[in-house]
C-alpha positions in Angstrom: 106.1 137.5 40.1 106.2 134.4 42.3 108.4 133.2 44.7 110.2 129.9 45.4 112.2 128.1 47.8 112.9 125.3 50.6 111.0 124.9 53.8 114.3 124.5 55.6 114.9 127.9 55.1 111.8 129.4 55.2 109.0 127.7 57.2 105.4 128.0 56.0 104.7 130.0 59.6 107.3 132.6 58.0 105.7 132.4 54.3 102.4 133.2 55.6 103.4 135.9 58.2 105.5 138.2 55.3 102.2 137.9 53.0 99.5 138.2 56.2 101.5 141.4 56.7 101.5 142.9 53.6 97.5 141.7 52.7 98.1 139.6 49.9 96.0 137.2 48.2 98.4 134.2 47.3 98.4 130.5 46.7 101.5 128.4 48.6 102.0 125.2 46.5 104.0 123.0 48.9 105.6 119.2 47.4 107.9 117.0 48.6 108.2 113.3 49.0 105.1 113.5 51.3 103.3 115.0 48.6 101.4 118.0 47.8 99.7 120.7 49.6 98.6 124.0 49.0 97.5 127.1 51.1 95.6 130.1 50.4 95.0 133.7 51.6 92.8 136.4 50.7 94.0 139.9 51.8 96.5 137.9 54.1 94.6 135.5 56.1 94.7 131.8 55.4 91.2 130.6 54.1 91.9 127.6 53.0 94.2 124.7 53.3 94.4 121.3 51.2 97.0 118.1 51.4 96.2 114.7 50.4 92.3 113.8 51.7 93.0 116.5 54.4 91.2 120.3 54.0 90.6 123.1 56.1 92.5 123.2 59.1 93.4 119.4 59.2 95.5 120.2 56.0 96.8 123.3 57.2 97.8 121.3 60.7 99.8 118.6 58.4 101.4 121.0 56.2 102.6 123.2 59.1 104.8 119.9 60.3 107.2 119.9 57.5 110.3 120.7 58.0 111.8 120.3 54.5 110.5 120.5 50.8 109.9 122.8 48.2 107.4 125.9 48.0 106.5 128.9 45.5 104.1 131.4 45.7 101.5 132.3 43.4 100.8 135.8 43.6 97.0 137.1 43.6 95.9 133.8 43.1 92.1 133.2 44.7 90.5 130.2 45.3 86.5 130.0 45.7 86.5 127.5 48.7 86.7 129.0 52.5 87.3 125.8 54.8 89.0 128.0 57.2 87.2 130.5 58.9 89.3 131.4 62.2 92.1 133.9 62.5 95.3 133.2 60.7 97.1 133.9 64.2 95.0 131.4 65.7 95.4 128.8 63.6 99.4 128.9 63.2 99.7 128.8 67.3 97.2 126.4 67.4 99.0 124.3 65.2 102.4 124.9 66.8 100.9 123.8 69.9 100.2 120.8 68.3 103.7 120.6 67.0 104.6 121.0 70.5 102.2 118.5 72.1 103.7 115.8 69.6 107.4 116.5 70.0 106.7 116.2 73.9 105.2 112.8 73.4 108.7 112.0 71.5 111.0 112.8 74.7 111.8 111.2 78.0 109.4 112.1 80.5 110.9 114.9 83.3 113.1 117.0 80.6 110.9 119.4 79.9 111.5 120.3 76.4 108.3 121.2 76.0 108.0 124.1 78.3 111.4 125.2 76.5 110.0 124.9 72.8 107.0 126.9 73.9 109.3 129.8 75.7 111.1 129.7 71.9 108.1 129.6 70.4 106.5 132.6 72.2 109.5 134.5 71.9 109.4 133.5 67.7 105.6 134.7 67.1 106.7 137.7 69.3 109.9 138.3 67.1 107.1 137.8 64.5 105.0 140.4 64.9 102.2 138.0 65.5 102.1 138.0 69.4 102.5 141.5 71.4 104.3 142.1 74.6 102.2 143.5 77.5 
């Protein structure tokens, strides 16, 4: 059994931590009026991404900025393609950082929103379970 919902109340970060953590091998099928995406994991890390001409990583990156739209879950769906190789933990903070990095560019020099997003952030993939305190 699959499951569905909205982006604004579940991110994609959050979709992919619950099945990373439990293993899974699932299929994320992400639309809204920006179009259509999907993820995929095998035994719960992300190994391959697609949204418009975008694959691999590039997708992933594209699909991680939405804030809103629709998403369900295909349960122990596989796909045969492998355009992502790196760690699934990687990938999301690299792509947050990126998320970051672009947000930053949006806001008066001197405020330092940025440094603040990326204490929130740190303190989310901690809250997570994907970062460890030392």
């Amino acid at each position: 059994m699959g499951v569905k919902g909205r982006l604004r109340d579940m991110s994609l970060v959050d979709i992919i931590q619950i099945f990373n953590a439990e293993r899974k091998s699932v299929a994320i099928h992400l639309g809204s009026e920006l179009g259509y995406g999907r993820v995929y994991l095998k035994d719960g890390q992300i190994v391959h991404a697609v949204y418009r001409d975008a694959i691999g990583a590039d997708g992933f990156f594209q699909l991680l900025a939405w804030k809103d739209g629709e998403f369900e879950v295909e349960p122990d769906a596989v796909t045969h393609e492998r355009t992502i190789n790196e760690s699934s933990e990687g990938l999301i903070l690299e792509g947050l950082r990126r998320l970051d990095e672009a947000r930053g560019k949006d806001v008066r020099a001197g405020e330092n929103v940025g440094d603040l997003e990326s204490i929130r952030l740190m303190n989310r993939l901690i809250e997570l379970g994907i970062l460890e305190k030392v």
